[in-house]
GUGU-551112 format. One record per residue: x, y, z of N, C-alpha, C in turn. Coordinates in steps of 0.05 Angstrom, whole numbers, plus 32768, in hexadecimal, padded with zeros to 4 digits. Layout:
residues N
XYZXYZXYZ;...
//
This chain:
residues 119
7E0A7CBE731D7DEF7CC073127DEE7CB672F5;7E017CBE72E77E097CB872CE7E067C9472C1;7E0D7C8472DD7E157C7472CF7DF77C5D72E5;7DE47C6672EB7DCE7C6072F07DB87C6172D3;7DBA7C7F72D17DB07C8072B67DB17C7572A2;7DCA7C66729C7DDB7C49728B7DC77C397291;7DC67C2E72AA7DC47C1172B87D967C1872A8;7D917C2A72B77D767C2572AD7D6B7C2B728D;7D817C37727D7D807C3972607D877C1A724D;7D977C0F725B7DA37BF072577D8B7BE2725C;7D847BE1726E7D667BCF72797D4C7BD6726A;7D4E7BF472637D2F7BF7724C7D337BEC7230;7D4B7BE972257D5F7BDD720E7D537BBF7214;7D587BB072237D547B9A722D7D3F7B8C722D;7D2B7B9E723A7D0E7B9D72347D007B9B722A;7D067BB172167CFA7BB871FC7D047B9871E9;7D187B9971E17D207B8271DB7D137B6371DD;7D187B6571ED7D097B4171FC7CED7B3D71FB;7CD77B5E71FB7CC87B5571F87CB37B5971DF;7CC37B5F71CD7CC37B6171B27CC37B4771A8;7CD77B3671BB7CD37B1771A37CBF7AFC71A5;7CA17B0A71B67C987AFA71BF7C7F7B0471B1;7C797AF971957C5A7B0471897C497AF47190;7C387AFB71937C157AEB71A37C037AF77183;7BF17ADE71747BE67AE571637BD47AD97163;7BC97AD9717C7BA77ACF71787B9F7ADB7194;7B817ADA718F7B757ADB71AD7B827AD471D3;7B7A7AED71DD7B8F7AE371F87B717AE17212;7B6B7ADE72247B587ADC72367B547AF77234;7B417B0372427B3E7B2372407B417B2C7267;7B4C7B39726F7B4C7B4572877B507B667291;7B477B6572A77B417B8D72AE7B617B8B72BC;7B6F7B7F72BF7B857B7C72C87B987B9272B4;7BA67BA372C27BBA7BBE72B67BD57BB272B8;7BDC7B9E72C57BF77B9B72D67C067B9272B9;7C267B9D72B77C377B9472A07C477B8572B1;7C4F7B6A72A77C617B5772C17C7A7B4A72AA;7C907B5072B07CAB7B4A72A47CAA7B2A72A0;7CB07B2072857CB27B0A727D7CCE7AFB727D;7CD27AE972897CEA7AD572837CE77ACA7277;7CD67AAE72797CCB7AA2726C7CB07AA0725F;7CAE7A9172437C8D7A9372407C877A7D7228;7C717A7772397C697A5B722B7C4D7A61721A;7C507A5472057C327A6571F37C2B7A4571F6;7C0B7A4871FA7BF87A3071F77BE27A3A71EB;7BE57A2F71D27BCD7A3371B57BBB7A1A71B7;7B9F7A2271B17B8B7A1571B07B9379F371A5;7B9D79FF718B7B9D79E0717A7BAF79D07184;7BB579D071A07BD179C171AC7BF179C271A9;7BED79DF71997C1279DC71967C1B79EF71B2;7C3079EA71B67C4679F571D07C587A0871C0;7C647A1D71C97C767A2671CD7C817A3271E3;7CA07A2D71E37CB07A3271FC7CC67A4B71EE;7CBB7A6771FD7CC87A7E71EF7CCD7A7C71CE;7CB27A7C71C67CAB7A8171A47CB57A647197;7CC37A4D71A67CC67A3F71947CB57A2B719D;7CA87A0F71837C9979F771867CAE79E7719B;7C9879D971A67CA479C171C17C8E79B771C1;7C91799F71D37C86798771DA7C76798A71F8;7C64798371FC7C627987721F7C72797E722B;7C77796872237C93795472357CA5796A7238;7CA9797A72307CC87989722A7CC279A1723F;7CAA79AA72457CAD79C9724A7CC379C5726A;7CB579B0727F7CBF79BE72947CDF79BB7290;7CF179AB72837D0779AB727D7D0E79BF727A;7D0179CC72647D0C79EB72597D0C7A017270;7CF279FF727D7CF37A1172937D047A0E72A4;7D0E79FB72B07D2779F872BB7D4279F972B7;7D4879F9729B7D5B79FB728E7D597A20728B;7D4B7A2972867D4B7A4072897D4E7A5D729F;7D417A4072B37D467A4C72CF7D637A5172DC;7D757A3072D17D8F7A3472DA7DA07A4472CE;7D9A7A4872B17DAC7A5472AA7DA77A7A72AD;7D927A7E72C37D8E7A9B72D17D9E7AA672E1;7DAC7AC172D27DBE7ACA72F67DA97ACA730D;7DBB7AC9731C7DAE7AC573397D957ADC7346;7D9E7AFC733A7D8C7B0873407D747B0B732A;7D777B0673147D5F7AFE73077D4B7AE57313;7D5C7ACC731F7D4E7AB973257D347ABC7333;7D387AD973487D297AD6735F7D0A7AE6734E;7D0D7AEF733B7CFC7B0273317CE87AE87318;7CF47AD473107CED7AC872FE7CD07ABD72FA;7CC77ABB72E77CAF7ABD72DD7CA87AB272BD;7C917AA272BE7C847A9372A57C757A9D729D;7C777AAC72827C597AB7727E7C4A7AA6726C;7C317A9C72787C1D7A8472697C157A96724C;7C1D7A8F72317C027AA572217BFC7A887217;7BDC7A8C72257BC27A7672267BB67A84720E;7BB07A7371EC7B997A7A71E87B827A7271F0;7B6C7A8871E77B507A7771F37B467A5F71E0;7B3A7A5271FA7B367A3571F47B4A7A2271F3;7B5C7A2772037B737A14720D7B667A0F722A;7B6379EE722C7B5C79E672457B6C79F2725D;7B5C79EB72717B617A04728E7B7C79F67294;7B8079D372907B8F79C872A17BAC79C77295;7BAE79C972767BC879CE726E7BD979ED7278;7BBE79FF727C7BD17A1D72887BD87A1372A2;7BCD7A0F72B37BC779FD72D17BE479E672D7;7BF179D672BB7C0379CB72BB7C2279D972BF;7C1A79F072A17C367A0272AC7C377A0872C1;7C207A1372CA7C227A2372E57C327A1772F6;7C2879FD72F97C3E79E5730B7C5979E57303;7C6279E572F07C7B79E772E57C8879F572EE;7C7C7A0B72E97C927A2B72EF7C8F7A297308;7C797A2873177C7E7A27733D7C8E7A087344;7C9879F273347CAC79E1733E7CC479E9733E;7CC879F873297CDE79FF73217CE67A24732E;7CDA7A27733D7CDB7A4573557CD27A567334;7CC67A62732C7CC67A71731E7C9A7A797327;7CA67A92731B7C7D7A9E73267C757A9B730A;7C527A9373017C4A7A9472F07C3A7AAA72EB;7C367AAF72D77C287AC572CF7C0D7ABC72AD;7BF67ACD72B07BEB7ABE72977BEA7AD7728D;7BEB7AD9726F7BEE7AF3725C7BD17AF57252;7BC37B1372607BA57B1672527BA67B2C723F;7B907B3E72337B907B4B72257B7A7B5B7231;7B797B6E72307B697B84723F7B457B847232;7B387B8872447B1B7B8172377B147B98722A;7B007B8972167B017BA271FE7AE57BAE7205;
//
C-alpha cells in the first residue's frame, strides 16, 4: 500500500510541475465546460501571429515536426494518452486552431482547446 501511495505522490509532484510551466497571459475563449484534461503538449496561437511550441517561439513550418518529435520521444504508455493543448487567443483565425488540430490527429495524438470559464 505504501509504495502506491509513492507512485500517486510522484505523479501529483509531476503535475503540479509541468503544469506550472505553461503561462497563458491574455484572453482564452470563454466556456461552461468544468473538464481539467492533462497536457503533453501545447501550442499557444496569439492573435498577432506568433507560435509557440511548449512556451517557446516557432515557425508554422516547424510545429508538426515538433509534435512528432515529441511524440516519439513518448514512453509507450504515455503515448496512448497523448494530447495537444491548442491555447487559442481570441481572434486567432478558426483555421490556424483547425490546422493544429490536423497535426496532432496525423501524428495519433487527441487535441484539446484551452477555455476559460464564463464570467
Amino acid at each position: 500500500m505504501a509504495s502506491l501511495t509513492d507512485i500517486i505522490f510522484l505523479l501529483l509532484i509531476f503535475f503540479m510541475l509541468t503544469s506550472s510551466t505553461i503561462q497563458i497571459n491574455f484572453d482564452l475563449p470563454e466556456s461552461d465546460s468544468r473538464t481539467v484534461a492533462p497536457t503533453t503538449v501545447a501550442v499557444t496561437l496569439k492573435a498577432d501571429g506568433e507560435l509557440q511550441f511548449n512556451g517557446s517561439k516557432t515557425q508554422k513550418e516547424s510545429i508538426n515536426g515538433q509534435i512528432r518529435a515529441a511524440y516519439e520521444q513518448m514512453e509507450p504508455d504515455v503515448k496512448k494518452d497523448a494530447t495537444v493543448t491548442i491555447i487559442s487567443e481570441i481572434g486567432v483565425p478558426w483555421k490556424e486552431v483547425y490546422d493544429v488540430m490536423g497535426m496532432a490527429n496525423a501524428n495519433r495524438m487527441r487535441a484539446i482547446i484551452a477555455t476559460q470559464p464564463r464570467k
